[in-house]
C-alpha positions in Angstrom: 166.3 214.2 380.8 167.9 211.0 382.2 171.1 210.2 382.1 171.0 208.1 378.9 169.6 211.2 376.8 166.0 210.2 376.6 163.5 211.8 378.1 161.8 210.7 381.4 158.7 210.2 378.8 160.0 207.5 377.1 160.5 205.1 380.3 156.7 203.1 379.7 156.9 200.2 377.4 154.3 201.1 374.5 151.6 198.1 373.8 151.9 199.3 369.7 154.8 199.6 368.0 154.6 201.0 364.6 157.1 201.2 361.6 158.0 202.4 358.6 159.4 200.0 356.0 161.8 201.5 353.7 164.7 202.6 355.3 164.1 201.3 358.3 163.0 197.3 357.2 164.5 196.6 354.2 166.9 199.0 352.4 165.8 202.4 351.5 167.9 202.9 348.4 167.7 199.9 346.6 163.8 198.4 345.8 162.5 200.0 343.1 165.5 201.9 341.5 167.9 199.0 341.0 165.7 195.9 341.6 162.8 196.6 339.7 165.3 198.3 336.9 166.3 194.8 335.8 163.0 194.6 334.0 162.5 198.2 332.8 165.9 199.0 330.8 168.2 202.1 331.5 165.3 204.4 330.3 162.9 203.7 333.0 166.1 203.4 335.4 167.1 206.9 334.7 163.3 208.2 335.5 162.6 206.2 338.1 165.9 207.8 339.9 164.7 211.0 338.6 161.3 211.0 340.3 163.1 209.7 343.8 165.6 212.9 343.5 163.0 215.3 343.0 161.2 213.5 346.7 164.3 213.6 348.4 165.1 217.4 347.3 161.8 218.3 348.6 160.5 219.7 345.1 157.8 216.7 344.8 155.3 215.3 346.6 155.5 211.8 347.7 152.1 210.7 346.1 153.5 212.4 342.9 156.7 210.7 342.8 155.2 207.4 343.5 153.2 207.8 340.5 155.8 208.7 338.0 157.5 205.8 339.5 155.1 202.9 339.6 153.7 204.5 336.2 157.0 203.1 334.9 156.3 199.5 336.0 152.7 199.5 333.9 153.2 196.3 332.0 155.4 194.3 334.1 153.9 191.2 335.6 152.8 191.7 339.3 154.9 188.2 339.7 157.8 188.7 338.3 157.4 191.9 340.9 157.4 189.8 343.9 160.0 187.9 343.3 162.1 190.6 343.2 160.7 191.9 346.2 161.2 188.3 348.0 165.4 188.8 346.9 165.3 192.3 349.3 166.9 191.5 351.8 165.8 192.4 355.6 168.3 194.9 357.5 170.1 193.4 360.5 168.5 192.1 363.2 165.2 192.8 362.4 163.6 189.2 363.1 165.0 189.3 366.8 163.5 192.8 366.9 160.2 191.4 366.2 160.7 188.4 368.1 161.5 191.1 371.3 158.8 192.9 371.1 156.3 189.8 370.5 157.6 188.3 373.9 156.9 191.6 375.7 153.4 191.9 374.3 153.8 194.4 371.9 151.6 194.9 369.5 153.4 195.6 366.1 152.4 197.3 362.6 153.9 198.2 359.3 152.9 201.2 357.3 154.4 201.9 354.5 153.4 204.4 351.4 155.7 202.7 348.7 155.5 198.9 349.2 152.0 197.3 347.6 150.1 196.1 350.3 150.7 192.2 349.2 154.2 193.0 349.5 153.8 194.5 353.1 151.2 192.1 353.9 154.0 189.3 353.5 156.9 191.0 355.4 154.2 191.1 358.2 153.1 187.7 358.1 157.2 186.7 358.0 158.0 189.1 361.2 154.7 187.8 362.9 153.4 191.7 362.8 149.7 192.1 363.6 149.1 194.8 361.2 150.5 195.7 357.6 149.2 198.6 355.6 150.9 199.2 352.1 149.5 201.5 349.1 146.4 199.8 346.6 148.2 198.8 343.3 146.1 198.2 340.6 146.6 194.8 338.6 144.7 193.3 335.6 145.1 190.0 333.9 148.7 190.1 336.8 149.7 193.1 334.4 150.5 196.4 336.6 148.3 199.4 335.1 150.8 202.1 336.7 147.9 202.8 338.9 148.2 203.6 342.3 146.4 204.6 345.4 144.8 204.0 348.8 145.4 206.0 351.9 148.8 205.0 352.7 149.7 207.5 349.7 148.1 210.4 350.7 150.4 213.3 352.9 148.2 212.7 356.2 147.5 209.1 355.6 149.9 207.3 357.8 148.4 208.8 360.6 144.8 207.9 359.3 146.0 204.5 359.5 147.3 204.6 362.7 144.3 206.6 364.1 142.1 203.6 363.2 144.5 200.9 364.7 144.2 202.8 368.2 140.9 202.7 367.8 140.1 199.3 367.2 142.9 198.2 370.6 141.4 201.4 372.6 145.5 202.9 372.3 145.8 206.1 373.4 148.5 208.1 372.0 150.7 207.2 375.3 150.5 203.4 374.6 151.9 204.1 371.1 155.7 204.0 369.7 156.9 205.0 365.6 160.3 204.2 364.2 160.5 206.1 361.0 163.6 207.5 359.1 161.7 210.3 356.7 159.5 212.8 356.4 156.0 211.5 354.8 156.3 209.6 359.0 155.7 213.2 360.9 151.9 213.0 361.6 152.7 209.5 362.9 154.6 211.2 365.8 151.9 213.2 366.8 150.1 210.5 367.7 152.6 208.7 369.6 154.4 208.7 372.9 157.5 207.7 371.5 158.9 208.9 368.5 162.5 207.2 367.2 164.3 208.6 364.6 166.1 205.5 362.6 169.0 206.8 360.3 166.9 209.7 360.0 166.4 212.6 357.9 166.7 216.3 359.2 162.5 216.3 359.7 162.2 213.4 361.6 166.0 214.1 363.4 164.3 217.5 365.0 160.2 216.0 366.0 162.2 212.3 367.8 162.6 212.1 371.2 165.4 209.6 370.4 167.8 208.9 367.5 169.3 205.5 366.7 172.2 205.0 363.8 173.4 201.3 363.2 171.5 198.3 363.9 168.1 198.4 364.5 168.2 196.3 367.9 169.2 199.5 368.9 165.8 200.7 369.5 165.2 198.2 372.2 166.5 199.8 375.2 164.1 202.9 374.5 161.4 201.2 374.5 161.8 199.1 377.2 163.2 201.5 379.8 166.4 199.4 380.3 169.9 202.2 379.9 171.1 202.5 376.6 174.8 200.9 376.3 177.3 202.8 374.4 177.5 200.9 371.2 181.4 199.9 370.4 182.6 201.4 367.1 182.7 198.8 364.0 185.8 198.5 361.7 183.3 199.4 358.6 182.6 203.0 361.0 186.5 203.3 362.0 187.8 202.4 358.0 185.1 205.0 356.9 186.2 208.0 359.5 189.6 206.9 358.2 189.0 207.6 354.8 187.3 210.6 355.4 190.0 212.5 357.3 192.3 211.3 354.5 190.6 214.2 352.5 192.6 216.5 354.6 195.6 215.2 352.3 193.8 216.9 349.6 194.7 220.7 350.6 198.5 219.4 352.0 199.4 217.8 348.4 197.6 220.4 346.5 199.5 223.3 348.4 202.7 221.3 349.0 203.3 220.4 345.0 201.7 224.1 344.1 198.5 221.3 342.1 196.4 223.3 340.1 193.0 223.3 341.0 190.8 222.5 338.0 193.9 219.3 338.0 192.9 218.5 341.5 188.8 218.6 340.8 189.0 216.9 337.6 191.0 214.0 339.6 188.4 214.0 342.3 185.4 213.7 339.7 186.8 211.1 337.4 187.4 208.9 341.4 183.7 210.0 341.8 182.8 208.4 338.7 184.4 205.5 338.9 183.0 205.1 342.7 179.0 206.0 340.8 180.0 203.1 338.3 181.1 200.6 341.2 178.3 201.2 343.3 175.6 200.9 340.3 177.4 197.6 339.2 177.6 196.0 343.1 174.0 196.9 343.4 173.4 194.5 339.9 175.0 191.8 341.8 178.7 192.4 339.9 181.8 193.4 342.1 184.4 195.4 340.7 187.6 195.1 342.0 189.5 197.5 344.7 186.4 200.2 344.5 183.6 197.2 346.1 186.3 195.6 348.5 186.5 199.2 349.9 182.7 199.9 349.9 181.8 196.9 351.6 185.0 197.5 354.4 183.9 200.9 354.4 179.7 200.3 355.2 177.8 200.1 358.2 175.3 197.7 358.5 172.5 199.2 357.0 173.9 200.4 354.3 175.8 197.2 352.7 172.4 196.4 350.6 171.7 199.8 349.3 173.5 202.5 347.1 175.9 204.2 349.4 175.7 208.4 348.5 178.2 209.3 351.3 181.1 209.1 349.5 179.5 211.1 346.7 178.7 214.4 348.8 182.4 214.3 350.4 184.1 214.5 347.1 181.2 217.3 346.5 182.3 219.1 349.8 185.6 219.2 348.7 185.3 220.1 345.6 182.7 223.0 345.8 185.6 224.5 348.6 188.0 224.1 345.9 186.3 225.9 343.1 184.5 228.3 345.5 187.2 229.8 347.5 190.7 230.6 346.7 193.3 229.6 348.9 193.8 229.2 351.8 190.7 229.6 352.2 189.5 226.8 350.4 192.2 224.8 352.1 191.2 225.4 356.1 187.7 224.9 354.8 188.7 221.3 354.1 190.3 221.0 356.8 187.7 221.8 359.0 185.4 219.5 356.5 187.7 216.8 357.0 188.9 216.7 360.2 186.0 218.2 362.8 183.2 215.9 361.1 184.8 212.6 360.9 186.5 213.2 364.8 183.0 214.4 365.8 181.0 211.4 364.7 184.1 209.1 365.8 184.6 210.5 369.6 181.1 211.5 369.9 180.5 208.0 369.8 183.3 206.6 371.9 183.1 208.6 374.5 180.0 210.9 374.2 177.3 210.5 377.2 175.4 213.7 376.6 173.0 214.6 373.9 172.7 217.9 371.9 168.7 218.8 373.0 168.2 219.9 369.8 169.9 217.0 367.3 169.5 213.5 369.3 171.8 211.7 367.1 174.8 213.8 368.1 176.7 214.1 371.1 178.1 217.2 372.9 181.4 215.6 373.7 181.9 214.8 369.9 181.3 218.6 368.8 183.9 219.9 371.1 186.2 217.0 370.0 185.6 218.1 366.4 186.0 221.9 367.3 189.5 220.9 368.5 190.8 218.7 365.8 189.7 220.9 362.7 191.2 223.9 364.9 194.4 222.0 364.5 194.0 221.5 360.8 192.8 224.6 359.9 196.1 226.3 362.1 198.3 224.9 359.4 196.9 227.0 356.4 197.0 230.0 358.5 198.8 232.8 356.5 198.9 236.7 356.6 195.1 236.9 355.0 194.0 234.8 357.9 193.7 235.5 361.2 193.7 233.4 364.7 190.1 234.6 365.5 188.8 234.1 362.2 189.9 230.6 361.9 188.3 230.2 364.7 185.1 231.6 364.3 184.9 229.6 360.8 185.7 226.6 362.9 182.8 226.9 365.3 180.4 228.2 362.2 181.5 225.0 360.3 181.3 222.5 363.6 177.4 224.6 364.5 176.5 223.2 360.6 177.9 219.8 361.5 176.2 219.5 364.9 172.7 220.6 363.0 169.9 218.2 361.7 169.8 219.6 358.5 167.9 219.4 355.1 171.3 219.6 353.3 173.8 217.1 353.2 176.7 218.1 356.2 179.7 217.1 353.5 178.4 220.4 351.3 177.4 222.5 354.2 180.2 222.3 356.8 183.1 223.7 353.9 180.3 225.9 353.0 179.8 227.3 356.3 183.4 227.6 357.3 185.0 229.2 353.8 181.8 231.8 353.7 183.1 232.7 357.4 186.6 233.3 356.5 185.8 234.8 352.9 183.6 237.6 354.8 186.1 238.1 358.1 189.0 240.3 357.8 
């Protein structure tokens, strides 16, 4: 490894660069589901989501989620379609990314199995890309059929795409680089050199050989060999680590005042829903006062234009230790939750140089930083059923689920991992 984290592989600038487009061009969260919803009506809202939660939970299939999806837009003028696609906005600092990469001779593509292929065809011809690839939706009389198909759509066909590009330029797999975020990209990275990670999900976190979170100009020094400068921390990621080690206030008030815990949740869900309602009515173009304000100080740059879940698995976290455990259990369990994650992310970052080898997007300085803070929290629930080494070991159990690229969200599997240790210790 060098001393920037990457691997000593990564130091040849790659002649194709390849990316994904959801999630990593435009926002991940937002297209279909809210866009396209204008036009369908709450019903077809409610089963589009349904369709992308079953993907994201891993109990569908891309191709079959697709298809429920798009089989909700049958009827809808392929028009009216674009122009809501033309409204998505691009993430941040994506044309200079292009621009970068054309004036070092990269080649560039975009594969993507959710966009139409008109649709990725134009972002390609707007970023000056020299390939686009997108899924084959059928249209008759510029009616959508609900029909869908073509190899982008299939579970090995981003890598049949990307097979025939190399051949046609005579690429081998070390003249390639990817830049996905999710899963339906992995037999990309087996044909490339270098795989990066972008925001990425626990699949994609494990197979890269480098992570970036934040802008995606962050990808730049990776592939051109140059040493990766620690990024200074926005006021959206400091206001966001803020708020989230406020939840340690949740334990302190509910023990202080002697709160009753089905009082407590029921507080916590009713915040939830009013945060669900705010986020559905900023994604419709409407702003609701305080709750928006808050999101949009709160968000980092890629996630101002999409539907912001965080929030939504930290109140989880909290609440599952709440109605799980009995206290103090449930209380250092929040603590640990609260504190260890949020100084973890916001030290690792600050002053973190060294990589975990087996999580790229997390640094070794911001685990141990974590281990000590949420030691400190959890020391002030610490009664007669609760012992120093137990606290302890639930500590390091919740700060080894933080540190891991997981499948499960870290804000439900850190208090998980930390009150199950001190439930089973004496």
């Amino acid at each position: 490894m060098t001393k920037d984290g990457t691997s000593p592989f990564l130091r040849r600038i790659p002649r194709l660069v390849v990316f994904d487009v959801e999630g990593v061009l435009i926002p991940k969260r937002r297209y279909l589901l809210f866009e396209a919803s204008k036009l369908l009506g709450i019903l077809g809202f409610v089963k589009m989501l349904w369709a992308g939660f079953l993907y994201e939970s891993g109990l569908c299939s891309l191709e079959r989620a697709l298809q429920r999806i798009y089989r909700q837009l049958k009827g809808l003028a392929f028009t009216d379609l674009f122009k809501l696609y033309k409204k998505m906005p691009l993430m941040p600092r994506v044309k200079q990314v292009f621009q970068q990469l054309k004036q070092a001779g990269c080649k560039t593509a975009l594969i993507s199995s959710g966009l139409p292929q008109a649709f990725v065809q134009n972002l390609a011809s707007e970023l000056g890309c020299d390939y686009a690839f997108g899924l084959d939706l059928e249209v008759v009389d510029d009616r959508l059929t609900g029909q869908i198909g073509g190899d982008a759509l299939k579970p090995n066909g981003k890598a049949v795409i990307l097979k025939k590009i190399q051949e046609k330029e005579g690429l081998t797999k070390r003249d390639c680089a990817t830049v996905a975020d999710d899963r339906n990209n992995l037999p990309m990275f087996g044909l490339s050199g270098i795989r990066i990670g972008y925001n990425p999900e626990f699949q994609i976190a494990c197979k890269s050989d480098a992570v970036v979170k934040g802008e995606l100009g962050d990808i730049m020094p990776i592939l051109n060999g140059s040493s990766i400068k620690r990024s200074p921390i926005s006021k959206g990621e400091l206001i966001r680590e803020i708020i989230h080690m406020a939840g340690f206030l949740v334990p302190v008030f509910t023990m202080l005042f002697s709160l009753n815990h089905f009082f407590v949740v029921s507080l916590i869900l009713a915040v939830t829903g009013l945060y669900v309602a705010s986020e559905l009515a900023r994604m419709l173009g409407v702003n609701v006062p305080v709750m928006s304000t808050i999101t949009w100080k709160a968000a980092i740059q890629p996630e101002i234009h999409e539907f912001i879940t965080a929030p939504i698995f930290f109140a989880m976290g909290i609440i599952l230790a709440l109605i799980i455990f009995p206290p103090p259990i449930s209380y250092a369990s929040i603590a640990i939750f609260t504190l260890g994650d949020s100084f973890a992310s916001l030290l690792g970052k600050k002053m973190g140089n060294h990589v975990l080898p087996y999580n790229k997007g997390k640094k070794i300085e911001g685990t141990l930083f974590g281990f000590l803070f949420a030691s400190i929290g959890a020391s002030v629930f610490i009664g007669p059923a609760m012992s120093l080494s137990s606290m302890l070991l639930a500590v390091t159990s919740g700060m080894i689920m933080e540190s891991l690229p997981t499948p499960v969200n870290d804000n439900l599997t850190i208090p998980l991992a930390a009150g199950l240790t001190l439930l089973f210790l004496p």
